[in-house]
C-alpha positions as a printed NumPy array, in Angstrom:
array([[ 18.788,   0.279,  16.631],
       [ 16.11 ,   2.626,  17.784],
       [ 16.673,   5.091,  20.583],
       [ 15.323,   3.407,  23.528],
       [ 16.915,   0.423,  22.23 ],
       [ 20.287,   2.246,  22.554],
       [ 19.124,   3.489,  26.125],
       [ 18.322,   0.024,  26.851],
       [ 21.667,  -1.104,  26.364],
       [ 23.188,   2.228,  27.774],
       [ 21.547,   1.196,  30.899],
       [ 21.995,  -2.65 ,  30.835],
       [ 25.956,  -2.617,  30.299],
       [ 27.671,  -4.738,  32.51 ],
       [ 31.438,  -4.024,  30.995],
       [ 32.942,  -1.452,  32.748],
       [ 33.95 ,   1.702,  30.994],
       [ 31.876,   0.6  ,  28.407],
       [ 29.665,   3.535,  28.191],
       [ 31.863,   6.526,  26.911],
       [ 31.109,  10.115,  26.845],
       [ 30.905,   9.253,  23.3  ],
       [ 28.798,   6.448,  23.4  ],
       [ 25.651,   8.037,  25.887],
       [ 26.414,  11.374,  24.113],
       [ 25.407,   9.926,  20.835],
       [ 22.323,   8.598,  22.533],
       [ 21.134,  12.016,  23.874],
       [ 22.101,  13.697,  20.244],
       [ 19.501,  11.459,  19.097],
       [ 17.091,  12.04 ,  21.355],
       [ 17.704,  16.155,  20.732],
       [ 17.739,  15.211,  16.933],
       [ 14.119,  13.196,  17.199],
       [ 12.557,  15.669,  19.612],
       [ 13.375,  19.084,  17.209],
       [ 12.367,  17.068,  14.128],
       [  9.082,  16.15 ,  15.939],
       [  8.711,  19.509,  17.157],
       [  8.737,  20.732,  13.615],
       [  5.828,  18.622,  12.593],
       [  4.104,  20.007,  15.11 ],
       [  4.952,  23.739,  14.602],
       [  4.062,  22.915,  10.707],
       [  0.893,  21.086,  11.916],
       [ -0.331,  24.048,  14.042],
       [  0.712,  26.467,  11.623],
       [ -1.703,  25.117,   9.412],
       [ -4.741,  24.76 ,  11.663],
       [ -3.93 ,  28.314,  12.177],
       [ -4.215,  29.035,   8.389],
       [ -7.285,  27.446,   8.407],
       [ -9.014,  28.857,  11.214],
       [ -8.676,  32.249,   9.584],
       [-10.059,  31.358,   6.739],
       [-12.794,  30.106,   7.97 ],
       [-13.479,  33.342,  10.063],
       [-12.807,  35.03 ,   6.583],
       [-15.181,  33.059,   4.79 ],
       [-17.946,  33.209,   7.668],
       [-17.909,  36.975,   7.319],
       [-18.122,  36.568,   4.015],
       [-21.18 ,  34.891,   4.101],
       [-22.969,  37.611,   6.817],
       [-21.751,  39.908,   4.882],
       [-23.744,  38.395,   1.951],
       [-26.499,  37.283,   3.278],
       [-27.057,  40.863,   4.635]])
């Protein structure tokens, strides 16, 4: 099941003591787990627009520099 999916059902249970500590803390360790691994791919993503902002600057100096 997804996450929300597991929220959904978190949230809908009508048994009682049905939702453990174990079963909602799984839930939010997913949650933690899908928010750090899309906080990665954004670190990497930014990293790399970084990367390439500086090489353009390099290479537009370059070219001044040249065409001087």
């Amino acid at each position: 099941m997804s996450i929300k999916t597991d929220a959904l059902v978190i949230r809908n249970e009508t048994v009682p003591l049905a939702n453990s500590a174990f079963r909602i803390g799984s839930n939010l360790v997913s949650i933690a787990d899908d928010l750090i691994a899309k906080q990665t791919v954004i670190d990497a993503n930014s990293a790399a627009a970084t990367a390439n902002a500086a090489a353009a600057a390099t290479n537009a100096a370059a070219a001044a520099t040249n065409a001087a």
